[in-house]
C-alpha positions in Angstrom: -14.7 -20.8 37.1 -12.3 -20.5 34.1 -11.0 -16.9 33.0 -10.8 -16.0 29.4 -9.3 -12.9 28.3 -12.1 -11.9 25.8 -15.3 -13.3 25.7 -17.3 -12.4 22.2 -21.1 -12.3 22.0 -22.6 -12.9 18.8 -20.5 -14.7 15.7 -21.1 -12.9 12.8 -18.2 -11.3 10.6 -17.9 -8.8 13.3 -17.5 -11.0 16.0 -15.4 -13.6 14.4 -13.2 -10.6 12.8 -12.6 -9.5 16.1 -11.9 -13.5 17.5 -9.4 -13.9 15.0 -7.8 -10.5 15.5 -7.0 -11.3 19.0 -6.5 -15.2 18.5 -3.7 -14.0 16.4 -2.2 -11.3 19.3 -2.0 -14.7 22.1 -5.0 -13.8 23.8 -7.3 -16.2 25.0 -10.3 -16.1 23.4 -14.1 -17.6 24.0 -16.9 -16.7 21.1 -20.9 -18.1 21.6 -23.3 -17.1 19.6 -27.3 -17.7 20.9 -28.1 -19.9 18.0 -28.1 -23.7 17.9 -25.8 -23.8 14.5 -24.3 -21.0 11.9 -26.9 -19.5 10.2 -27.3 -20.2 6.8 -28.2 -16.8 5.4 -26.9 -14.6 2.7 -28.0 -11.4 4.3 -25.1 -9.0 3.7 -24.1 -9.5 -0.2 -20.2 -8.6 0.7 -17.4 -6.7 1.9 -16.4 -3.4 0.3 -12.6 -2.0 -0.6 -11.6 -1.0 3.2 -12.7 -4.4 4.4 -10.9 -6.7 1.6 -7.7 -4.9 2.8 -9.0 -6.0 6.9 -9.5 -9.7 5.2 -6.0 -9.4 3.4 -4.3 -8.7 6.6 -6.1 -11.2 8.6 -5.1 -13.8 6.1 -8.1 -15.1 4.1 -8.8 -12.5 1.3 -7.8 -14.5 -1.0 -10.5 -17.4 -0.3 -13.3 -14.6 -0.1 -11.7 -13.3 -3.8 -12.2 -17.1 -4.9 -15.4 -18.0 -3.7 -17.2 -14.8 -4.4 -17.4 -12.5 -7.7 -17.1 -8.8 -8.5 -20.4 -6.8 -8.2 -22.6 -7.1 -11.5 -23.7 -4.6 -13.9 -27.2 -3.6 -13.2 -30.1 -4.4 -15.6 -32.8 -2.2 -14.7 -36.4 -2.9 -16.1 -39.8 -0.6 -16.1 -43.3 -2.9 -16.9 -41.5 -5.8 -17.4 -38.9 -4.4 -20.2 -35.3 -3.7 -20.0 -34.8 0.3 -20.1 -31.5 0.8 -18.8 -28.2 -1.2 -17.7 -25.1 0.9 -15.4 -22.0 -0.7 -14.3 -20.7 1.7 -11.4 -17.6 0.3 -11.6 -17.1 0.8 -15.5 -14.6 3.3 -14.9 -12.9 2.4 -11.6 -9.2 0.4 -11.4 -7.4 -0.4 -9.5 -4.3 2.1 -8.5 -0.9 1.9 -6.6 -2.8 3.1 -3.5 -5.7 0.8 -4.1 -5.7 -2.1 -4.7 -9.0 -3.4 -3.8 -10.8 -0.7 -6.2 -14.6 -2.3 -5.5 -16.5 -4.2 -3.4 -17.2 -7.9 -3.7 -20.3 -10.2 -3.9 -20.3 -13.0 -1.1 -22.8 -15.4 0.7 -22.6 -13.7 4.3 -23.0 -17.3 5.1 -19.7 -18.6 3.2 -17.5 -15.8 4.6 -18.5 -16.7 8.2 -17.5 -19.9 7.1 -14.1 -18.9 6.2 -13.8 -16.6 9.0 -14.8 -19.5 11.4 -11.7 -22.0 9.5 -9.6 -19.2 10.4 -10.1 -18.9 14.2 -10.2 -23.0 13.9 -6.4 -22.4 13.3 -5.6 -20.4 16.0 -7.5 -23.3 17.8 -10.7 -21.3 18.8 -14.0 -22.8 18.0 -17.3 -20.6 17.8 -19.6 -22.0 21.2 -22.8 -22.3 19.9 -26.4 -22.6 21.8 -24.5 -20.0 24.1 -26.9 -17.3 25.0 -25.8 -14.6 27.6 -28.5 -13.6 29.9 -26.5 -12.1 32.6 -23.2 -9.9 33.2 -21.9 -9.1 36.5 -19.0 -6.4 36.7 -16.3 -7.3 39.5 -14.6 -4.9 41.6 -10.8 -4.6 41.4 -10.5 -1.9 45.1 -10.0 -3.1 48.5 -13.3 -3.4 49.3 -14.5 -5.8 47.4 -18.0 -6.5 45.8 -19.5 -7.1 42.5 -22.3 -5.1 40.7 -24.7 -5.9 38.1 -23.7 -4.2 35.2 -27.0 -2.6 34.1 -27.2 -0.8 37.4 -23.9 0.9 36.9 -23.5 4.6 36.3 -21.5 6.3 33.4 -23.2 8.6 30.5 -20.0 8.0 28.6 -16.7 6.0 27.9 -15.9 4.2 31.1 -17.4 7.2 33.6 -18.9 5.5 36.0 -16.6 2.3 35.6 -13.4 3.4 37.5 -13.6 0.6 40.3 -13.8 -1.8 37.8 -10.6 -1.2 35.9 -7.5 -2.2 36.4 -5.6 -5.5 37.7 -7.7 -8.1 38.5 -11.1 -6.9 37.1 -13.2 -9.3 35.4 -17.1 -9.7 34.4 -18.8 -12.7 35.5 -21.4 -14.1 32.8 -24.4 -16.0 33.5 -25.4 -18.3 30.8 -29.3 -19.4 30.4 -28.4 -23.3 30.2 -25.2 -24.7 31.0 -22.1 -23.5 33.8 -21.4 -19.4 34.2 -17.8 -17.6 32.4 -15.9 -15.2 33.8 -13.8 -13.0 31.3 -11.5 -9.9 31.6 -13.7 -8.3 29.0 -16.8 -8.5 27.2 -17.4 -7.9 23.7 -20.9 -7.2 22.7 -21.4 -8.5 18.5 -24.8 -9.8 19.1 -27.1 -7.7 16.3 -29.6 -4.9 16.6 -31.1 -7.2 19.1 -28.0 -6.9 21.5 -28.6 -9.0 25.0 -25.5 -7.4 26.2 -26.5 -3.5 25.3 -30.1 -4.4 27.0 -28.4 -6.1 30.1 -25.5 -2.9 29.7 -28.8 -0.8 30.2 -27.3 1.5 26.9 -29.7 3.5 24.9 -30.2 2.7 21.3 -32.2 6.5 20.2 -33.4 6.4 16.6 -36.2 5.7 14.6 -37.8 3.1 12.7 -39.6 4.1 9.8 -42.4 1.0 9.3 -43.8 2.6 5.7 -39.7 1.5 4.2 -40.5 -2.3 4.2 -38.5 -4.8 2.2 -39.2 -8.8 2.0 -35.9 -10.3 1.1 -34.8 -14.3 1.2 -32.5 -16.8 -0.5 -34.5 -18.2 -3.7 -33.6 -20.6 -6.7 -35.0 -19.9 -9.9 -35.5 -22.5 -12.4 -31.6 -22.9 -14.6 -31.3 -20.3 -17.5 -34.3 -18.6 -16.0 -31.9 -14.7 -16.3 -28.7 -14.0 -17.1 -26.3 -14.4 -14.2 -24.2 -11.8 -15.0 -26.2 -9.1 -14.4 -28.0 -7.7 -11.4 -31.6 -7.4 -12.2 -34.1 -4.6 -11.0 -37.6 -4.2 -11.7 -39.0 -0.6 -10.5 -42.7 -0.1 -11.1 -44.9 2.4 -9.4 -46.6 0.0 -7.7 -43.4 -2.6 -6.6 -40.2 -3.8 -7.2 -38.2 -6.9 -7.0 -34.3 -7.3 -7.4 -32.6 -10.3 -8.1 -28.9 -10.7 -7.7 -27.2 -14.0 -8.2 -25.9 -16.1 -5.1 -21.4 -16.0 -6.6 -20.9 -20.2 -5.8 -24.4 -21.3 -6.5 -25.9 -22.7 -10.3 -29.5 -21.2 -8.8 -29.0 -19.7 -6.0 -30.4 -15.7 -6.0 -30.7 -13.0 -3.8 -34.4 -12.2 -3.5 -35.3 -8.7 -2.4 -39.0 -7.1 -3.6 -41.9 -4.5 -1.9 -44.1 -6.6 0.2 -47.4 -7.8 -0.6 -50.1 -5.6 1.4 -53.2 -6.6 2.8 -56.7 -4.4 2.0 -55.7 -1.9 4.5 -52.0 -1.0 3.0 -50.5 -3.2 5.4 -47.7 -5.2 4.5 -47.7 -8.7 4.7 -45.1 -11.1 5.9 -43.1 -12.8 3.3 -43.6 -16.5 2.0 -42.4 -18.4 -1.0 -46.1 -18.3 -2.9 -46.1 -14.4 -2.2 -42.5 -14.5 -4.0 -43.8 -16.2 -6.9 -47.0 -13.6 -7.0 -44.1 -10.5 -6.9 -42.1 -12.5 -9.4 -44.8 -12.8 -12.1 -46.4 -9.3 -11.0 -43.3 -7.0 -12.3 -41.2 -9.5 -13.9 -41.9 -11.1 -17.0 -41.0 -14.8 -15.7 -43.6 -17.2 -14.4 -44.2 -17.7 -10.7 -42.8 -21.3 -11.1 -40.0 -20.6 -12.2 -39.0 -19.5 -9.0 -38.4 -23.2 -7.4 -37.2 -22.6 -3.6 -37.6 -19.6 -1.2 -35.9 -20.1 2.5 -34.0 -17.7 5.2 -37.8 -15.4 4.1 -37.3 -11.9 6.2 -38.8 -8.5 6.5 -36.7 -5.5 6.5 -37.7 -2.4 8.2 -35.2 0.9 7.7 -34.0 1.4 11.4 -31.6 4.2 12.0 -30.3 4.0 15.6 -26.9 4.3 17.9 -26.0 3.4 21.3 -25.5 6.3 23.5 -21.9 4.8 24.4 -20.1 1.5 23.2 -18.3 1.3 26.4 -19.5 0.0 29.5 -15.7 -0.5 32.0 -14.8 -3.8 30.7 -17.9 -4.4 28.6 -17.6 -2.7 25.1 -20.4 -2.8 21.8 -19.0 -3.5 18.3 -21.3 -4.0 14.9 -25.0 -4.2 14.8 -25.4 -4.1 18.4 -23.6 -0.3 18.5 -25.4 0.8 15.5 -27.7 0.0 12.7 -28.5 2.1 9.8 -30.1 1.8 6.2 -29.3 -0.7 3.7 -28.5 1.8 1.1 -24.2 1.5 -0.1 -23.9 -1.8 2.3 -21.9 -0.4 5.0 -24.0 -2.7 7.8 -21.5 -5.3 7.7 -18.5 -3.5 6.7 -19.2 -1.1 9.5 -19.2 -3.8 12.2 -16.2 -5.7 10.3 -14.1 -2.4 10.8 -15.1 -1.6 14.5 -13.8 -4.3 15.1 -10.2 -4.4 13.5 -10.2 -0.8 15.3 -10.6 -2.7 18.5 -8.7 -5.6 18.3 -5.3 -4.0 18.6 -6.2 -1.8 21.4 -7.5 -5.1 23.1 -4.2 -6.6 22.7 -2.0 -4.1 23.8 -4.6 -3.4 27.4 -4.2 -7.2 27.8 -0.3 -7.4 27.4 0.0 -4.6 29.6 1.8 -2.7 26.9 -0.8 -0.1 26.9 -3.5 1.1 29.6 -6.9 0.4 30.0 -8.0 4.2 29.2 -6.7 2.7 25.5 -9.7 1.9 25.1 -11.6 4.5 25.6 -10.2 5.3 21.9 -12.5 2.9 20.5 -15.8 4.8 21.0 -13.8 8.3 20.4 -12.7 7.1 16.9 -15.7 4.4 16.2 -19.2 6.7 17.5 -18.4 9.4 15.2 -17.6 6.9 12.5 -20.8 5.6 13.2 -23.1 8.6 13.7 -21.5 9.6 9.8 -22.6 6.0 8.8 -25.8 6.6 9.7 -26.5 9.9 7.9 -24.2 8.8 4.9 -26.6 5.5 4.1 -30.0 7.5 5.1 -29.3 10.1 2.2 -27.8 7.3 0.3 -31.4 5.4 0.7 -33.3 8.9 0.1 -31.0 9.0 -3.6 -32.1 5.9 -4.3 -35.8 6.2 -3.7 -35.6 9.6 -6.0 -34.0 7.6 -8.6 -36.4 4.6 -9.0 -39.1 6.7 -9.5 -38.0 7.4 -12.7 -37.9 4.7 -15.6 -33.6 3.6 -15.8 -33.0 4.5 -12.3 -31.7 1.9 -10.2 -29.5 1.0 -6.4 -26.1 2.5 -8.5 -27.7 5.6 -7.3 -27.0 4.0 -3.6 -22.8 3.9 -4.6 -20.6 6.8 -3.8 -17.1 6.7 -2.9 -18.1 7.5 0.2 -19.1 4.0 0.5 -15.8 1.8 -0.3 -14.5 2.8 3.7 -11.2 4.1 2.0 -11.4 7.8 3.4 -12.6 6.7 6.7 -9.9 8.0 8.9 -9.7 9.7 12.8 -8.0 13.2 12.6 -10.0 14.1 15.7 -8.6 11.4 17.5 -6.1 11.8 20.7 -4.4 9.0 18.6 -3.8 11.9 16.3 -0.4 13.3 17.1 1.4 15.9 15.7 0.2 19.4 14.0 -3.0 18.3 13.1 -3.2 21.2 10.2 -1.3 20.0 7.1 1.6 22.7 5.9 0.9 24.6 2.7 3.3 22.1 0.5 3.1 18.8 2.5 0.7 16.0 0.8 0.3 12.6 1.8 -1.8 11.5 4.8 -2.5 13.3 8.0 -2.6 11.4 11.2 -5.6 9.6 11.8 -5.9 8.9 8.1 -5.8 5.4 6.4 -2.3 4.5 5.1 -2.1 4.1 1.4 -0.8 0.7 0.1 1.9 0.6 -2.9 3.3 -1.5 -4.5 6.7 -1.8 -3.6 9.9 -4.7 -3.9 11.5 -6.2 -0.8 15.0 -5.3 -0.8 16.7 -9.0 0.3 14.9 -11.3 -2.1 13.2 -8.6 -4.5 10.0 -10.4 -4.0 7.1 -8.2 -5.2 4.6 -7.0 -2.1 3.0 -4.2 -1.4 2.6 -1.4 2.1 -0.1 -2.8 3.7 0.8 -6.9 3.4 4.4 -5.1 5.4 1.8 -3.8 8.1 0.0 -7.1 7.9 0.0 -9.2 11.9 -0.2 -7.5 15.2 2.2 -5.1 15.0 3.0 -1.6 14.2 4.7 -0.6 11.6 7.8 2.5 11.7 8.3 3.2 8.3 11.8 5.7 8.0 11.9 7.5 4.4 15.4 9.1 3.6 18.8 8.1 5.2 18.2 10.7 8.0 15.3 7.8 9.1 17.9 5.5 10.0 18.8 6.1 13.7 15.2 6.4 14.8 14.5 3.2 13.2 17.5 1.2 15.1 16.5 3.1 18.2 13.1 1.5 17.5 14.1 -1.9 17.0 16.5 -1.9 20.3 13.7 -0.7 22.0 10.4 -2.1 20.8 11.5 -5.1 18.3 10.7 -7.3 21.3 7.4 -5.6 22.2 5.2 -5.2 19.2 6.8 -2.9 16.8 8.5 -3.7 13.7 10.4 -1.3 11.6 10.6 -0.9 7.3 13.1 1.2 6.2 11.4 2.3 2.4 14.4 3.3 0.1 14.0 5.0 -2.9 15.3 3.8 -6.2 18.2 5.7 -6.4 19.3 5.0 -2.9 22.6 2.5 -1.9 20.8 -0.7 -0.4 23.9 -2.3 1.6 23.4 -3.3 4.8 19.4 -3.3 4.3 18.2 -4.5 7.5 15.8 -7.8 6.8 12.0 -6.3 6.1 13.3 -3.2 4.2 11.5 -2.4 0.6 12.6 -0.4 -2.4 10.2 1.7 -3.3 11.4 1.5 -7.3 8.3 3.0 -8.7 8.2 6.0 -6.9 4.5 5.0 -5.5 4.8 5.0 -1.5 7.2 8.7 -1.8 4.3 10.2 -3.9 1.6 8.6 -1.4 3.2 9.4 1.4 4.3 13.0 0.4 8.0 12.5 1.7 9.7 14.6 -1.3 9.3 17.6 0.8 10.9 16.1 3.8 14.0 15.6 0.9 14.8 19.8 0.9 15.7 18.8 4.7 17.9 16.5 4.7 17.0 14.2 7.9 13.8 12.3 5.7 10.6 11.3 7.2 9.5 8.9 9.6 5.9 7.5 9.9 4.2 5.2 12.7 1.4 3.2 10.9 -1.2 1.6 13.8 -1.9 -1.8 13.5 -4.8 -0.9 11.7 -3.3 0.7 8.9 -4.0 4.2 10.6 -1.4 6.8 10.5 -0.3 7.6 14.3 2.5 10.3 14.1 4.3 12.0 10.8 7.6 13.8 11.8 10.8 14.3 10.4 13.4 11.8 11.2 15.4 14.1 13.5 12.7 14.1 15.6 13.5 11.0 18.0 12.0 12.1 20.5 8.1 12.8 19.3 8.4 8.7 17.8 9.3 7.3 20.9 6.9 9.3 23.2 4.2 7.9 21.0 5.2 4.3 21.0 5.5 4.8 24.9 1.6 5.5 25.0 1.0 2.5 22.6 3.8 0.0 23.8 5.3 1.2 27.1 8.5 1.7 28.0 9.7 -1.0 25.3 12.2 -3.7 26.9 11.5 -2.5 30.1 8.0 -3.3 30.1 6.5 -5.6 32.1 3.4 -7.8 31.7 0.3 -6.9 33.5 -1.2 -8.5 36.2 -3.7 -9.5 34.2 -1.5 -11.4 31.8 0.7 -13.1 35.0 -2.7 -14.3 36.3 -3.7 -15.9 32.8 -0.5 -17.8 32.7 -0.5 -18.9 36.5 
């Protein structure tokens, strides 16, 4: 029986985010996904701000920016007539922190796609027709034994999980057609549905509220039929459909309405004549002109969690962790960021830089995350409900900045370090917070980039602000350059650039000093240095004099640099 490093259940954009993460890092990598091919489906209309930058630094943004289209005005209509258009992006640009200022309309369907080319790259092909109907946690301890995972204790984390840690752990997995897999973990991505929460035996409390019912599919409407620059909305007291063009299709629309209900209030199951009734009902086009209905589904608000996304060597990531209402869009941008918060700490448990309780700082970061998710988009979807009942209101009512993912951040985190309570005059981000992204110049070639594409690969990032930055950061590179850590001495404009080291930047505009609130650390004297995580989470802030507080974080992280060795785990894989 073949061992894998990762096995990933379920190939959606969380799933394949995570596959290509850790393709990336060297890891071996297996992904199946129950279905017989790739869904054709648009489901999820696109990623928002915080997970264009995740798509930047995985590679492909800019084929999501091409085949997709910035989100549309909306047109909203009452009995048939246009009463009201908002844009709630009139008035948003973007900035030297942001760059990706919006959201942005995509075919769930093409981004898996370009997802999928990626991990073809790294030479890792989605398995599909793969459906997991059994996991079997081994034993690591002397004596021996395996357990079926769903009989396995633990309330929490990996309680419960301790004999199955360590070197030479693995789960076994029992396919229902073709040979078994064994893999050093187990990443569940596999929907609301999850096999591997049910056969984890993890609760999934919540509610599902069958009076909030939505039809939705992929239709074509006849050519010229509406404007396809505009996102249209019909609200009537008695229904509503929305149609939002397909970016990469002539006809192509997103179809989303109340259901037809039966004589008793019940609502009925969605087909393409029932489309064409809806259509003609509150819109004022014909029911022909809607030519082709497929991918027809019913939507049903569900607000639920898992009690733990960690299970030992088994962990929960996406959909199959949490679900939530559509309102503000955060299903697949949720799942997409669990699992760039993952990835890394994968890597480093599997190169045997970091140990296995790493992980335990997935669900500490990702659960809260998630529990916020879900009360964020439930108000977001009780907003939006207020506002439609009045003629001109509309789904704007469902976008907040709350809902881009830029201020999601981990200050509670034991990831955290440092004073955790800002001083009266320091500014910039607090550890656990997202690192901005500025425009800055690399100091060899002058080539224009920007913070974040510096962060970008599997490493982290020491960025040294002020001269006094310099000794930590060649410390760093002796120590680490070999093990995961790169560092970026940022100069300011004024500064003397000779002897740069190679992967220094000029910060010429003054952006990443204002950002990152270094002036203060100027009155000092010894400048500022800051560890990014590999996904773009501040780690530590300290002043450059203080050696000592960098390299003890970097130790949890990385090890003892150099003098690290691989894990057992990693000699086995290359035996």
């Amino acid at each position: 029986m073949g061992m894998t490093d990762v096995l990933i259940v379920g190939a959606g954009p969380t799933g394949l985010v995570l596959a290509c993460d850790l393709a990336r890092r060297g890891a071996t990598v297996r992904i199946v996904d129950r279905s017989p091919a790739p869904p054709r489906t648009s489901r999820a209309k696109g990623p928002n701000s915080r997970s264009l930058e995740i798509l930047d630094d995985l590679g492909v943004v800019e084929e999501v920016l091409a085949a997709g289209s910035a989100p549309l005005p909306m047109l909203k209509y009452r009995d048939r007539l246009p009463v009201a258009e908002a844009d709630p992006w009139a008035d948003s640009t973007p900035s030297p922190g942001v760059p990706y200022d919006r959201g942005w309309l995509i075919a769930q369907w093409r981004l898996e796609g370009i997802l999928r080319d990626r991990l073809a790259g790294y030479g890792v092909h989605v398995e599909p027709g793969r459906e997991v109907v059994g996991l079997t946690q081994a034993r690591h301890d002397d004596g021996g034994g395996n357990e079926d995972i769903k009989d396995v204790g633990g309330s929490e984390g990996s309680k419960g999980y301790e004999g199955f840690e360590g070197n030479g752990g693995h789960v076994d997995v029992a396919y229902a057609e073709g040979p078994a897999g064994r893999a050093r973990y187990v990443i569940g991505c596999d929907g609301a549905h999850s096999s591997v929460r049910k056969l984890l035996g993890i609760g999934f409390e919540g509610t599902t509220d069958d009076d909030q019912v939505m039809v939705c599919g992929d239709v074509d409407l006849a050519e010229g039929a509406l404007d396809r620059t505009r996102w249209h909305q019909w609200f009537d007291e008695d229904g509503a459909v929305m149609l939002c063009p397909i970016p990469g299709t002539r006809t192509g629309w997103w179809f989303q309405a109340g259901p037809e209900r039966d004589g008793r209030g019940q609502p009925l199951a969605p087909t393409a004549d029932g489309f064409r009734r809806l259509l003609a009902r509150h819109t004022a086009l014909p029911g022909p002109a809607l030519t082709r209905a497929e991918l027809l589904s019913t939507y049903r608000v569900n607000v639920r969690m898992a009690d733990r996304f960690r299970a030992g060597r088994v962990l929960l990531a996406g959909d199959a962790a949490h679900v939530h209402a559509i309102a503000g869009g955060l299903g697949m941008n949720t799942g997409i960021q669990d699992a760039f918060n993952l990835g890394w700490k994968l890597g480093l448990v599997l190169t045997g830089h970091a140990d296995a309780q790493l992980l335990d700082t997935y669900e500490e970061e990702r659960l809260p995350v998630a529990a916020r998710t879900l009360d964020l988009t439930s108000e977001r979807l009780r907003a939006t409900l207020e506002a439609i009942r009045r003629p001109g209101g509309g789904l704007d009512a469902a976008i907040t900045p709350d809902t881009t993912g830029l201020d999601v951040g981990y200050r509670w985190s034991s990831l955290a370090a440092g004073d955790r309570e800002p001083e009266a005059d320091k500014s910039g981000p607090r550890a656990g917070d997202r690192a901005p992204d500025v425009p800055c110049a690399d100091v060899v070639t002058g080539a224009r980039t920007r913070l974040h594409r510096v962060f970008a690969g599997p490493r982290t990032t020491v960025l040294g602000f002020g001269p006094g930055s310099t000794a930590v950061l060649r410390g760093t590179a002796d120590a680490y350059g070999d093990a995961g850590v790169r560092i970026c001495r940022v100069y300011a404009a004024h500064e003397d650039r000779a002897g740069a080291e190679p992967g220094a930047v000029v910060d010429d505009a003054g952006h990443a000093v204002a950002a990152y609130g270094t002036e203060a650390s100027g009155r000092t004297g010894t400048g500022t240095v800051v560890v990014v995580r590999p996904d773009h989470h501040v780690g530590l802030v300290a002043p450059a004099d203080d050696a000592r507080s960098v390299r003890e974080y970097l130790r949890r992280l990385h090890g003892t640099g150099r003098s690290a060795e691989r894990s057992p785990d990693m000699v086995d894989a290359v035996r």
